[in-house]
N, C-alpha and C positions, 0 to 999 in steps of 0.2 A: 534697409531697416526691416525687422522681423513683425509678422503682424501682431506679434503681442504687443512687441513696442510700439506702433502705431495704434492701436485700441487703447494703452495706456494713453497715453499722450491726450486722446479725445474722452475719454476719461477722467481725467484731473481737470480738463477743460470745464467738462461738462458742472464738476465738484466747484468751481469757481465759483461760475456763471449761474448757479440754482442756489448756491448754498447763503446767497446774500436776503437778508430779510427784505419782503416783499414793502417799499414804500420807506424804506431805510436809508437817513443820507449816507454817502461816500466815507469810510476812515480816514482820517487827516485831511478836509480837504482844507485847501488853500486860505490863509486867511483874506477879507478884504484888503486891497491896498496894499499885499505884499509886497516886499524887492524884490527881485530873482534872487536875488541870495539867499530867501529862507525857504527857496527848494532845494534840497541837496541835487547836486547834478555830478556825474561821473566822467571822467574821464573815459574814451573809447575803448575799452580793455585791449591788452595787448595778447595777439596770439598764443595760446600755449604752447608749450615746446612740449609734445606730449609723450614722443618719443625718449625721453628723458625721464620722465616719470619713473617711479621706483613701484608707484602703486597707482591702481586705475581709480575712477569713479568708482563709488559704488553702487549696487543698485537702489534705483529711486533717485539716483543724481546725474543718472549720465545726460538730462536735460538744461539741466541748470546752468551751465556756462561758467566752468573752472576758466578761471587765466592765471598767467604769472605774468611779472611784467619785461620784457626783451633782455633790461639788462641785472635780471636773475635768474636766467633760466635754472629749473629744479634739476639735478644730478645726483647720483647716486652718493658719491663723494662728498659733496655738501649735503645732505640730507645726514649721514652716518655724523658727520662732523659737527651740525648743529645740534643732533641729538645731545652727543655728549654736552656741551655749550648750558644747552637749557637746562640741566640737571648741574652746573658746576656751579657752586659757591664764589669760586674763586676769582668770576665777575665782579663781586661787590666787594668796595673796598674792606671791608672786615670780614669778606669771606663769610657773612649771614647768609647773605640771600641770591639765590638763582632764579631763573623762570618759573621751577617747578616748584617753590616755596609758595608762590598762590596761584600755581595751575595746577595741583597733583593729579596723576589718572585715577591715582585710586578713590578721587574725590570727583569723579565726573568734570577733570580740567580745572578744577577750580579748589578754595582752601576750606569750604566746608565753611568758612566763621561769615558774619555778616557782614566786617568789613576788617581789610586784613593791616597788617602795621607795616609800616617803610622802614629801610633800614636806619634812618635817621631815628626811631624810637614814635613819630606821627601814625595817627591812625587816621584810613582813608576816608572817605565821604559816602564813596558808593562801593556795591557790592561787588569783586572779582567777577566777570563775566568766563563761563566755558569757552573754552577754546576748539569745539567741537564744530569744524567745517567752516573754517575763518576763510580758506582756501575760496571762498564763494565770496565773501563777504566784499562788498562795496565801499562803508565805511568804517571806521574802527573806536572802540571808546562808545561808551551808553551815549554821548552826544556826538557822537562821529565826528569829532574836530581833526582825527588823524585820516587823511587819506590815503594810505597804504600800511601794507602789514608793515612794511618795513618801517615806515616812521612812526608809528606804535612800538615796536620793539624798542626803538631808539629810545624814545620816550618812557620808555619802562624801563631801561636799562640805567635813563639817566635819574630819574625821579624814584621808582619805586626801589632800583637795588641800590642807591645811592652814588653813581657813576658820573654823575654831571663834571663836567672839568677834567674827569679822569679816564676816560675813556680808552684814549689813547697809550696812558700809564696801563691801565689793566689788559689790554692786547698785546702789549709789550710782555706784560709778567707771563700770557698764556703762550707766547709764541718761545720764550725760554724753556717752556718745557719741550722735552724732545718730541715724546708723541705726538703735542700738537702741532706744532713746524711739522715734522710730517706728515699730518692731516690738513695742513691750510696747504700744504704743496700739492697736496694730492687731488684738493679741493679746485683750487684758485692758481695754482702756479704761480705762489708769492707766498711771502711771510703773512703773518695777522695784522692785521690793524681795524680798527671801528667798522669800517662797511663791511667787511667782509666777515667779523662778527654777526652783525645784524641780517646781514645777508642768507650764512651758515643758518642762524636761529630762524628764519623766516622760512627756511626752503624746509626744514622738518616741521614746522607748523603746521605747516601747508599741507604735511601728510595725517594729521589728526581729523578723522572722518568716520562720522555717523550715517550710515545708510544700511541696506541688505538687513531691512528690520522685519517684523512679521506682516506688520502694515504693508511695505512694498511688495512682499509675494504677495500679500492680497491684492493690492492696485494693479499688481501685473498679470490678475486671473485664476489663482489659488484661495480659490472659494473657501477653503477651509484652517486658511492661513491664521485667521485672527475666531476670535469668542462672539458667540450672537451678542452678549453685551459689547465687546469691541464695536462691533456693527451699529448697533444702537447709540454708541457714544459719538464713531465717527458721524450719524446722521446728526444726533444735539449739536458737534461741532462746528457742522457747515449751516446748522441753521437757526434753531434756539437759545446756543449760546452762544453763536456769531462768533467763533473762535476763528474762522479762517476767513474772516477779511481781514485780520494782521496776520494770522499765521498760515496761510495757503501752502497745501499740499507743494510737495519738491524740500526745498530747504525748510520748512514747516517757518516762514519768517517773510515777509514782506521788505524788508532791509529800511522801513519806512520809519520815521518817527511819530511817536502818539501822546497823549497827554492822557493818564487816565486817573488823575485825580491824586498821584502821589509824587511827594516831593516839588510842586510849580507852583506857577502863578503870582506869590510875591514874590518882593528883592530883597525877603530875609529865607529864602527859601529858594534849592536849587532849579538854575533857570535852565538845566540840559541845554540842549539843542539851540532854546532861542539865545542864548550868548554865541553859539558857532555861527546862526544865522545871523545875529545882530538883529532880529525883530522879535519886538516882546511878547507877539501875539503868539511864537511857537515855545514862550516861558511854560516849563515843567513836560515839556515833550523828550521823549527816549528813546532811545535805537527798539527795537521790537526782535528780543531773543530767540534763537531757534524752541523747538519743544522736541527736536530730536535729543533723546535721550535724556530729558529734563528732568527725569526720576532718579538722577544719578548725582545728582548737586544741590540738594536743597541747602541753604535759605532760596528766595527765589527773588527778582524784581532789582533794580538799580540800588535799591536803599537796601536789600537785603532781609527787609521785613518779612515775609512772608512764608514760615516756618516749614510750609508743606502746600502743598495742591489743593487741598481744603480749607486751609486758610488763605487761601489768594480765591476761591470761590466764594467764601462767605466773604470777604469785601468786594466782590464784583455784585455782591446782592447789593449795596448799600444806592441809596438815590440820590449821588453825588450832580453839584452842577460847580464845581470848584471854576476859575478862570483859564480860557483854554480849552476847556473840555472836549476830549475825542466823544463826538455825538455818539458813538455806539455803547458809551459806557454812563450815558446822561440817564436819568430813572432807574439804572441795575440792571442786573441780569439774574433772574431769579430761576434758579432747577430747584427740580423735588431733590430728598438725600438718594431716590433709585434712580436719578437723572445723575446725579453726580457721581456716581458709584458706577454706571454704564459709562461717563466720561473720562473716566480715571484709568479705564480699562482701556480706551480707545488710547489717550494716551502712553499708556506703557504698551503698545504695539508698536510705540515707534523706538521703544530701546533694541540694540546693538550692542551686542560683543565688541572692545575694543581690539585690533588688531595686536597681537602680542610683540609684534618687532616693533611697534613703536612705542608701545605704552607700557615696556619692561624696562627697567633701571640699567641705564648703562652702565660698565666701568669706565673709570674717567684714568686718562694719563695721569 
């Protein structure tokens, strides 16, 4: 390990462990009298197959702890094959809707609207989440009721592109075409059918990654990497507006669930997370979004509300004590407008250029 990489590492440590308000309870903690079930707990990740890889970590991630799981290892083959996949219409049964219908790159992974339409003609509840560095990701869905990428795929393929029942008819229609039988052969050494669908879509997912931003060459010792306003925002973030006890340096995400006063707490009102856990004490708590590259997808937040980055600051002013309440967000969070304006800058130090081989429009067989 290089001693930059070692200085880094004690570095973001350091960002942790100072950056917590002094006499400040814990983000999420546990309710009274919880089950174990309304802690999310993970399965042991399975090794990566790294040598496989088409594309490495990038910097600022090589800590984080990529896996895949044994029986998907990522390939070149399938990675090319899923590409085409998530860009094909031809998934849903009238041919509307693909992956990229509410993940576009050009839209920071996501479809830009605050909540996007199924192919059925239903409009969703919550807002399309980026697909920026799922490859990390523990749970999946703002309440993380999916634990793995692949059964989120599944689940989208069946619900949002209208697939349910059909699945198997529509792997059928892609494997008649000749280029893709040539591409699942080349993939998988087999025809198409459903898992290897979702499998294909899952293992180029897996290559959509945000890192090597301006922020990591500064975390890695490039003094001059980022704006003394960057500098000053990244200082509000670790400590007056307590941004990084959800969002902690690396994945800029906690992978934890929070309650911060939108959309919980009653039963006419969504319960996130506390329906996955089945205690009511974590009703209106949400997965906790990356902020890599967060300038590149607005609306922002599960409900979509949140038009810009200033509009999700002036509601984190307000002195919410709604039911549930993530304590960090109880009384506000109040910056001056030259507070918010140093934090917006710290912010966009963590955008990234998307990789052009993966976030260019295939041609499809």
């Amino acid at each position: 390990m290089s001693r930059i990489h070692e200085l880094r590492k004690v570095a973001l440590l350091a960002i942790v462990l100072t950056g917590a308000v002094a006499g400040q309870e814990p983000a999420n903690p546990p309710p009274a009298a919880a089950p174990p079930a309304a802690t999310p707990t993970a399965a042991a990740p399975s090794p990566v197959h790294r040598e496989l890889w088409s594309v490495k970590s990038p910097l600022g991630l090589e800590d984080v702890g990529l896996t895949a799981p044994d029986d998907n290892p990522i390939t070149k083959p399938k990675v090319a094959l899923g590409k085409k996949l998530f860009w094909d219409k031809r998934l849903s049964p009238q041919n509307t809707h693909a992956c990229e219908t509410c993940h576009d790159p050009e839209k920071g992974w996501t479809d830009g609207t605050q909540f996007s339409v199924k192919a059925d003609g239903a409009i969703n509840t919550r807002h399309s989440p980026t697909l920026y560095n799922v490859a990390y990701n523990k749970f999946f869905y703002w309440d993380g009721r999916a634990p793995s990428l692949e059964k989120q795929i599944l689940a989208a393929w069946e619900g949002q592109m209208g697939a349910k029942g059909k699945t198997s008819e529509l792997a059928k229609k892609i494997n008649d075409v000749p280029g893709y039988k040539k591409l699942f052969g080349e993939a998988f050494q087999g025809d198409a059918n459903p898992d290897r669908v979702v499998a294909a879509i899952a293992s180029f997912t897996r290559t959509i990654m945000s890192g090597n931003s301006h922020y990591d060459a500064y975390a890695s010792g490039k003094q001059d990497a980022i704006s003394d306003a960057a500098k000053r925002g990244f200082n509000l973030f670790r400590t007056k507006a307590r941004c990084a006890t959800c969002h902690p340096p690396g994945l800029f995400t906690d992978q934890g669930f929070h309650n911060i006063g939108v959309g919980g707490g009653t039963p006419k009102e969504d319960p996130g997370y506390g329906k996955v856990a089945n205690h009511p004490s974590y009703n209106g708590a949400f997965k906790t979004p990356t902020l890599r590259n967060v300038l590149s997808h607005p609306p922002f937040g599960h409900t979509g509300q949140f038009r810009n980055l200033m509009d999700f600051l002036k509601y984190a002013e307000l002195p919410f004590d709604s039911p549930n309440m993530d304590p960090i967000f109880k009384g506000g969070i109040k910056l001056t407008e030259p507070e918010k304006s140093d934090l917006r800058e710290f912010i966009r130090s963590l955008d990234s250029a998307d990789d052009a081989e993966t976030s260019s429009k295939p041609e499809l067989p």
